[in-house]
Backbone as a chain_set.jsonl record, in Angstrom:
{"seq": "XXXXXXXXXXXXXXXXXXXXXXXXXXXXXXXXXXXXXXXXXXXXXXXXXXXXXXXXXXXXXXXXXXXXXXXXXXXXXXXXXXXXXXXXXXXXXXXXXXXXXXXXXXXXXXXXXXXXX", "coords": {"N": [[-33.955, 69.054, -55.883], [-34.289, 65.515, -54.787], [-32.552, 63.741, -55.424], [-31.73, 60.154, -56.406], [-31.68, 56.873, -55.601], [-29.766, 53.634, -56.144], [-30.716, 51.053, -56.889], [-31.627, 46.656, -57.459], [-32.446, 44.225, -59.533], [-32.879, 40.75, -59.501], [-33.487, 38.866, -62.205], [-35.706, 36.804, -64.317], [-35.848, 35.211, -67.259], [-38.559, 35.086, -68.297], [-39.84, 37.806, -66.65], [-37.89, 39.499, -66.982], [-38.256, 39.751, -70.419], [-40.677, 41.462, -70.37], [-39.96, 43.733, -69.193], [-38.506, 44.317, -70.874], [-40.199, 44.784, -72.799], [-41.956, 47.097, -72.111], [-40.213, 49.323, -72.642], [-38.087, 49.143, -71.184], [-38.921, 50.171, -68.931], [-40.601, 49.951, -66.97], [-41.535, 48.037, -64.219], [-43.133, 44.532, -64.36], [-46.5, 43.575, -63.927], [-47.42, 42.355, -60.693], [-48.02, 38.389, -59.919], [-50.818, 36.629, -59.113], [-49.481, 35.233, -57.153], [-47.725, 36.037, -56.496], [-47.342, 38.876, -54.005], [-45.158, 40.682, -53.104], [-43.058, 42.852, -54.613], [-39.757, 42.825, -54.264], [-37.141, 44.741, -54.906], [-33.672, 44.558, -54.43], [-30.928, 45.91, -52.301], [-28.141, 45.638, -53.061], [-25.88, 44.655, -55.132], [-24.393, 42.239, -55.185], [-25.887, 40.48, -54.005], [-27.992, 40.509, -55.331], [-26.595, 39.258, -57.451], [-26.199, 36.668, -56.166], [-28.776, 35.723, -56.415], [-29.673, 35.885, -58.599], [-27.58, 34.085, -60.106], [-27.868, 31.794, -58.715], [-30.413, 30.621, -58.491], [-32.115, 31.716, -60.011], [-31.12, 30.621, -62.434], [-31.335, 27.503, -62.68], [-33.845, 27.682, -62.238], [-35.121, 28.695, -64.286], [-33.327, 28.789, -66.127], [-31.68, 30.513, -67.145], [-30.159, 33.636, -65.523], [-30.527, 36.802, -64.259], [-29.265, 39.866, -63.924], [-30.262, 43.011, -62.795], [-30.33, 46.653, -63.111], [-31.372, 49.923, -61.49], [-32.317, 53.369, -61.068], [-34.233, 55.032, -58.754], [-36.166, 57.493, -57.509], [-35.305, 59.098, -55.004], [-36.807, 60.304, -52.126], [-39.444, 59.079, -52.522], [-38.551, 56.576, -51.976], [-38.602, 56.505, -49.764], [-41.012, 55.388, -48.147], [-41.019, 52.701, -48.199], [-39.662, 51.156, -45.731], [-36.35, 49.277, -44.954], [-35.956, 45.919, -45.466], [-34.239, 43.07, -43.892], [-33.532, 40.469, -44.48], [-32.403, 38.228, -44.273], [-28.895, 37.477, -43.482], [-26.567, 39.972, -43.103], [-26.44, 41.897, -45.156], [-28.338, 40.922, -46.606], [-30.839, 42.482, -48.226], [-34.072, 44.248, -48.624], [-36.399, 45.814, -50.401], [-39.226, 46.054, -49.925], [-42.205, 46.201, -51.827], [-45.852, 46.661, -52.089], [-47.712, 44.543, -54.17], [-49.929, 46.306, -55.064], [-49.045, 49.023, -55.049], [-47.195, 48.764, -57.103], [-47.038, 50.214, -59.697], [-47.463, 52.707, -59.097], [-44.817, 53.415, -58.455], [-43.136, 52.421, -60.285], [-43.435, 54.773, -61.72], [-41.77, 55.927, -60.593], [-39.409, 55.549, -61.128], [-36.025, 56.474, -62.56], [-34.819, 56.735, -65.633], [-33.699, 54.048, -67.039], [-34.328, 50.459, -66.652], [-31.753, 48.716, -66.765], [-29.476, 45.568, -67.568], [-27.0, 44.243, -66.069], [-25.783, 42.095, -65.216], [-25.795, 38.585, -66.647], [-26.278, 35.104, -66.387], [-25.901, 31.539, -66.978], [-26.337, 28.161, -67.601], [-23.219, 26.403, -66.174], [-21.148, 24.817, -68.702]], "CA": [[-33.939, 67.679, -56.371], [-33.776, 64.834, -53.816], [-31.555, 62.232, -56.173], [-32.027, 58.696, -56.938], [-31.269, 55.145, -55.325], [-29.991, 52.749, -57.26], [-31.83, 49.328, -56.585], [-30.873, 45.944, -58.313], [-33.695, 43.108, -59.231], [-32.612, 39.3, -60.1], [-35.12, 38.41, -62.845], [-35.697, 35.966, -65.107], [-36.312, 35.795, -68.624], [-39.923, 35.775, -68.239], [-39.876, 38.619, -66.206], [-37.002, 40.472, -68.431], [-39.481, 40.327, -71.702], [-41.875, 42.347, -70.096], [-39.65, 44.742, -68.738], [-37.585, 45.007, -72.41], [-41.746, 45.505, -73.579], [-42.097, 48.436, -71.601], [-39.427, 49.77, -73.247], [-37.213, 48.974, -69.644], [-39.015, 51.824, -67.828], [-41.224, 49.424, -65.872], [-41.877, 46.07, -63.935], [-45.059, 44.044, -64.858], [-47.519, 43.408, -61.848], [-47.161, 40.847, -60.006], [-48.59, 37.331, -60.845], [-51.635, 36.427, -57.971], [-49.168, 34.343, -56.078], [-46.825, 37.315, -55.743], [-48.143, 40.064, -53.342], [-44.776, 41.964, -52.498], [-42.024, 43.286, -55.799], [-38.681, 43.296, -53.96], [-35.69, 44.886, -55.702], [-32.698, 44.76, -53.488], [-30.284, 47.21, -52.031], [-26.934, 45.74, -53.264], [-25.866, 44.059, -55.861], [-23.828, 41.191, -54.62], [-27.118, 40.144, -53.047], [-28.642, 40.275, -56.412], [-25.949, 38.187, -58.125], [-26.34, 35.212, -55.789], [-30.112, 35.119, -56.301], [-29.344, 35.432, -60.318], [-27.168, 32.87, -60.801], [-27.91, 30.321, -57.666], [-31.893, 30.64, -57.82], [-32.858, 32.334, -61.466], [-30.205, 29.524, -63.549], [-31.707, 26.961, -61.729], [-35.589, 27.864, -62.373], [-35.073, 29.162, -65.759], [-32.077, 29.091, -67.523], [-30.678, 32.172, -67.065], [-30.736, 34.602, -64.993], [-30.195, 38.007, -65.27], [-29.218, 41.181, -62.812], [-30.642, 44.817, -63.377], [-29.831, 47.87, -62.296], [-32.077, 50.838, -61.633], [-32.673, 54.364, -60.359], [-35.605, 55.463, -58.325], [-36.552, 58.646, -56.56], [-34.928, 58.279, -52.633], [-37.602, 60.69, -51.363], [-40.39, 58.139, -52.853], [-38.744, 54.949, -51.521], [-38.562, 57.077, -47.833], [-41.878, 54.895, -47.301], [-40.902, 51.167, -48.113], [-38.864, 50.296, -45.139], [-35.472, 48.423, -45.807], [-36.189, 44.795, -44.568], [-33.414, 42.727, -43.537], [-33.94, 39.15, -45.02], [-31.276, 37.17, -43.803], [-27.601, 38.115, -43.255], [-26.289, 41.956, -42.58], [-26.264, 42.076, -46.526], [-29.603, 40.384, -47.47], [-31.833, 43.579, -47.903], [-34.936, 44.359, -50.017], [-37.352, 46.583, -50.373], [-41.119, 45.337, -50.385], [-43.17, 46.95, -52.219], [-47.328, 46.049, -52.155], [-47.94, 44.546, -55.437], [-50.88, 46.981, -55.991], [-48.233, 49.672, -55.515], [-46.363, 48.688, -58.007], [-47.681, 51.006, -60.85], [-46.53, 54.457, -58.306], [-43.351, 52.663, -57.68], [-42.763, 52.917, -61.64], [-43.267, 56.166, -62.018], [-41.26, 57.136, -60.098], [-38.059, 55.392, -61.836], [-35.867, 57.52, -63.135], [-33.871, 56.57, -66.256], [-33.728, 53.038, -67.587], [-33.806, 49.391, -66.41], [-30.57, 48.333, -67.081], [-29.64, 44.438, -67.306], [-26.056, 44.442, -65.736], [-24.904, 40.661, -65.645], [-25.54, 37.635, -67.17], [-25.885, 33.775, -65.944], [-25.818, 31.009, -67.831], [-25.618, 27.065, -66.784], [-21.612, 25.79, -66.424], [-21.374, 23.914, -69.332]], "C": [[-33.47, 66.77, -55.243], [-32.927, 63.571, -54.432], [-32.693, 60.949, -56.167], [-31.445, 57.989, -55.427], [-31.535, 54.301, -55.959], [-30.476, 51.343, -56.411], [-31.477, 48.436, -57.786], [-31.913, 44.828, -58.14], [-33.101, 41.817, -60.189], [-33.992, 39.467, -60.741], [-34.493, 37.34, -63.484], [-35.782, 35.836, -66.378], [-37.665, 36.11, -69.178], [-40.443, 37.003, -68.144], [-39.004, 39.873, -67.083], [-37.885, 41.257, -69.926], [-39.804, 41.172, -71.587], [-41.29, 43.5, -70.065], [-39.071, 45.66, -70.06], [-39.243, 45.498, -72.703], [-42.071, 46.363, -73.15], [-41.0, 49.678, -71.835], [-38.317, 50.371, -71.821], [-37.511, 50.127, -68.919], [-39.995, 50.893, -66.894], [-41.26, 47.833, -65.701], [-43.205, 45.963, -63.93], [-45.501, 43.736, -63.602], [-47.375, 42.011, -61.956], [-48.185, 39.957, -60.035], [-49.771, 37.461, -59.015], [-50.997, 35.566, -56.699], [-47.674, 35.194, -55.637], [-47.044, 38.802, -54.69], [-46.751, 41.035, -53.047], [-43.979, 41.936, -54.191], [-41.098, 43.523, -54.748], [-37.22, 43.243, -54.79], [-34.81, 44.842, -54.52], [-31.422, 45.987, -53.307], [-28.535, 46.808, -52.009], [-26.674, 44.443, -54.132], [-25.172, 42.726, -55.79], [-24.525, 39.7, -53.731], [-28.028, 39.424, -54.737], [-27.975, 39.274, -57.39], [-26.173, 37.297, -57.76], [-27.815, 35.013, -55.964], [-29.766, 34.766, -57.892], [-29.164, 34.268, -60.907], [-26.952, 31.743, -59.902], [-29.467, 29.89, -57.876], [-32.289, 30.213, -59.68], [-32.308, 30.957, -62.5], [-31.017, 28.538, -63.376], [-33.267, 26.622, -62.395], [-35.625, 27.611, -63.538], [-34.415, 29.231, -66.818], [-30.983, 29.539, -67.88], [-31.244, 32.695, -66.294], [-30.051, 36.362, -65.259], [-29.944, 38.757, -63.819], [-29.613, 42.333, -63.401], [-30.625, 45.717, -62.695], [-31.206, 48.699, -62.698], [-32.002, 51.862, -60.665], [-34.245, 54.448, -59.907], [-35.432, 56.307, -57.577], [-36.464, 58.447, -55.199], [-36.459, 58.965, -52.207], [-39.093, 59.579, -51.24], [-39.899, 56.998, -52.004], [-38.73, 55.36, -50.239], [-39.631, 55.598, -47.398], [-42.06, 53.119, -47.465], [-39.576, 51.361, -46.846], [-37.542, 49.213, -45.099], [-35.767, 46.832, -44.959], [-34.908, 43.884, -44.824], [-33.886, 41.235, -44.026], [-33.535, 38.123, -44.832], [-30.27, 37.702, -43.139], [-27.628, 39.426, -43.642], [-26.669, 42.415, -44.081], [-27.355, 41.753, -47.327], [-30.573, 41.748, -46.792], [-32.499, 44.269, -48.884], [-35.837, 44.975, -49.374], [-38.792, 45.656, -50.459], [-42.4, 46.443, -50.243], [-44.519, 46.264, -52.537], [-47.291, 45.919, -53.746], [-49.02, 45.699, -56.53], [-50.883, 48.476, -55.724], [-47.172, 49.727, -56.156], [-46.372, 49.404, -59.171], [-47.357, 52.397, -60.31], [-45.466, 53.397, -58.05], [-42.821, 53.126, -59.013], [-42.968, 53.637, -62.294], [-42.404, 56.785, -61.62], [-39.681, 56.488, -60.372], [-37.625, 56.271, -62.725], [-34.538, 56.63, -64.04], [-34.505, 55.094, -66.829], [-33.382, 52.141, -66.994], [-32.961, 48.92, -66.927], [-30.159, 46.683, -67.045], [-27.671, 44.34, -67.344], [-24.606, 42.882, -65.682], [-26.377, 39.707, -66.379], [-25.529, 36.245, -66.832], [-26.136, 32.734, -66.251], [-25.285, 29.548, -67.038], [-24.211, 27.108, -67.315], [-22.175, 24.91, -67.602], [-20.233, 22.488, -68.81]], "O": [[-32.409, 67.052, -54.688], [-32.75, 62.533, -53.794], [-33.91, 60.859, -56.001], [-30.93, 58.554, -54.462], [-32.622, 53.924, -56.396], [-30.364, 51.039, -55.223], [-31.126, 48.912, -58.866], [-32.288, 44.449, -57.03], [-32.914, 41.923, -61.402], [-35.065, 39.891, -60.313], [-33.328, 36.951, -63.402], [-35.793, 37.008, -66.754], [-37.983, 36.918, -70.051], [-41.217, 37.491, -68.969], [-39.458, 40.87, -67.645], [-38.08, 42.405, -70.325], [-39.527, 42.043, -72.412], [-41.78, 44.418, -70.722], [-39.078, 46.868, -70.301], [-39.414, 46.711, -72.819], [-42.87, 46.862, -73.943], [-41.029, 50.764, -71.256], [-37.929, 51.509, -71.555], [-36.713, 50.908, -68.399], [-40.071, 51.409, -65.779], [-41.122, 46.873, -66.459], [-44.117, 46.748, -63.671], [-44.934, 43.673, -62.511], [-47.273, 41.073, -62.747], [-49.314, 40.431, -60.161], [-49.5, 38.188, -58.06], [-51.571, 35.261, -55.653], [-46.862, 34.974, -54.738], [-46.626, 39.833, -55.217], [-47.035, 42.194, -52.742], [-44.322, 41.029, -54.95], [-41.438, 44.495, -54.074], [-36.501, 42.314, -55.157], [-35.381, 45.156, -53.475], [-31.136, 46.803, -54.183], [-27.737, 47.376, -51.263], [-27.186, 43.356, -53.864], [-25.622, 41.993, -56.67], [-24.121, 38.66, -53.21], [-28.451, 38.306, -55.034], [-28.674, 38.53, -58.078], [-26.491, 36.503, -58.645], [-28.153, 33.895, -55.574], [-29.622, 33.623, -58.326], [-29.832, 33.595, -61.691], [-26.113, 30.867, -60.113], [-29.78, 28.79, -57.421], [-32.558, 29.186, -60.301], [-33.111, 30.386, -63.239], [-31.834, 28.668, -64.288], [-33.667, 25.57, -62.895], [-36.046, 26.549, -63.997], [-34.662, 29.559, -67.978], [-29.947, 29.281, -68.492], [-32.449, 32.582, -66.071], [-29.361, 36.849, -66.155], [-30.365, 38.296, -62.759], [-29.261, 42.599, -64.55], [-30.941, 45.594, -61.512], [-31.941, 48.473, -63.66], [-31.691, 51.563, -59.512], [-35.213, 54.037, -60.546], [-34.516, 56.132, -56.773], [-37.22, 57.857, -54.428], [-37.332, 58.137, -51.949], [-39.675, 59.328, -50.185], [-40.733, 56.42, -51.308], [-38.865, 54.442, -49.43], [-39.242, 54.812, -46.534], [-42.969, 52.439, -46.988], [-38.493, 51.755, -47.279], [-37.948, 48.063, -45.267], [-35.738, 46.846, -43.728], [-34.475, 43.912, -45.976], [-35.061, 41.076, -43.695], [-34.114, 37.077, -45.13], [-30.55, 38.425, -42.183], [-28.482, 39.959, -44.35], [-27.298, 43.472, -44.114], [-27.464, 42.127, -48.494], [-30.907, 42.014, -45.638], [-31.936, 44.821, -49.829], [-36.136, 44.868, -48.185], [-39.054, 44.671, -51.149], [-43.069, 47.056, -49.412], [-44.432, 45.266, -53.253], [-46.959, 46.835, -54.498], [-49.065, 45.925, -57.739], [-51.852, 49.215, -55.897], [-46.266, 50.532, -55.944], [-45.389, 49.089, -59.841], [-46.974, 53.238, -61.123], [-45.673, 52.533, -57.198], [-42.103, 54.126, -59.023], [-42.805, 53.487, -63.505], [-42.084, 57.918, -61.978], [-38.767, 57.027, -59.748], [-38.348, 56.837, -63.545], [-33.594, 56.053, -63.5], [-35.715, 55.017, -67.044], [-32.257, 52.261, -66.509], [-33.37, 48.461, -67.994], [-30.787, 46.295, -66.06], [-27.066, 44.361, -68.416], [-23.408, 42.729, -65.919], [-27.541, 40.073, -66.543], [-24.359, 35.908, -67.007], [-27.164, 32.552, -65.6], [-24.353, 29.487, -66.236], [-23.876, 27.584, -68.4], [-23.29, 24.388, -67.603], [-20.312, 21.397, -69.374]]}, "num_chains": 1, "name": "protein.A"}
């Protein structure tokens, strides 16, 4: 068994639906003006997109946790995005369908973000 890596994806509530409709085992394909799916590789990364970006857009935003098969993600590359700490996977949108197979366990929705009132 080569384990997991956990991976962490800011969504939205749009995006959330879908994922609760798949009964949280997969992400929906990406819209025509999305070509990569990047989850990120730490969660602290994923909070500030959540609740600086996602609140913002939508409303709420949300954080989620997930496992995926390390040996599988061997072939996405970690890309560096900004600062030492900004780092996401990019995955081809029209490998996104083997990407979610190969999650193991359940999308998880870990925080919470909500405008200040």
């Amino acid at each position: 068994m080569t384990g997991t890596t956990t991976l962490w994806r800011p969504t939205g509530p749009q995006e959330l639906a879908l994922v609760e409709a798949s009964g949280r085992r997969a992400w929906p394909p990406r819209l025509p003006d999305q070509p990569i799916f990047y989850p990120v590789l730490n969660e602290d990364y994923a909070i500030r997109i959540a609740r600086d970006w996602n609140v913002r857009a939508s409303g709420v935003g949300y954080v989620t946790r997930f496992e995926v098969d390390t040996a599988f993600l061997a072939r996405y590359p970690v890309q560096q995005a900004g600062g030492r700490t900004i780092l996401e996977l990019w995955v081809p949108a029209e490998e996104l369908a083997e990407f979610n197979r190969h999650i193991v366990g359940l999308i998880e929705v870990v925080h919470e973000f909500r405008p200040a009132c």
